[in-house]
Phi, psi and omega in degrees: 000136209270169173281105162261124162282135181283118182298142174324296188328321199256014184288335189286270153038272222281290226295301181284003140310287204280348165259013146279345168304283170336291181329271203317339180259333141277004176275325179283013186044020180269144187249188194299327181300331189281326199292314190292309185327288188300350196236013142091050162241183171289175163279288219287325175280348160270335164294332186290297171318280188318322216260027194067000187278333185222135161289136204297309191110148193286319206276029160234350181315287203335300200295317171314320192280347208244320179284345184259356192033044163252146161301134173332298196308344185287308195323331208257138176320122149266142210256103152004293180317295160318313163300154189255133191255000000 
């Protein structure tokens, strides 16, 4: 998988991705090898993806999430602020 550089915008974006990824991967008591193994990217590219440096790609969510025995949808943060109580 080639190394996508992140547009400024999107770096905050990248960043609360990858610590919600982290989260979900350690609630699941999984380490990044495991994780990378079941969803076919490397460790260092999931490591990059936890630290915000690299964009996942749409055509890898799917897997992650599967590796994470979470719904895509679960990956992405929710911003508090924003939701209706």
């Amino acid at each position: 998988m080639k190394a996508e550089t992140p547009a400024a915008g999107n770096r905050s974006s990248l960043v609360e991705f990858g610590r919600r990824v982290r989260e979900l991967r350690e609630q699941a008591g999984l380490t990044q090898a495991e994780v990378a193994a079941a969803s076919g990217i490397t460790r260092a590219a999931l490591s990059t993806i936890e630290a915000g440096k690299r964009d996942l790609g749409v055509s890898r969510l799917a897997g992650l999430a599967a590796a994470l025995g979470i719904e895509p949808g679960e990956l992405f943060p929710v911003d508090e602020s924003t939701t209706e109580h």
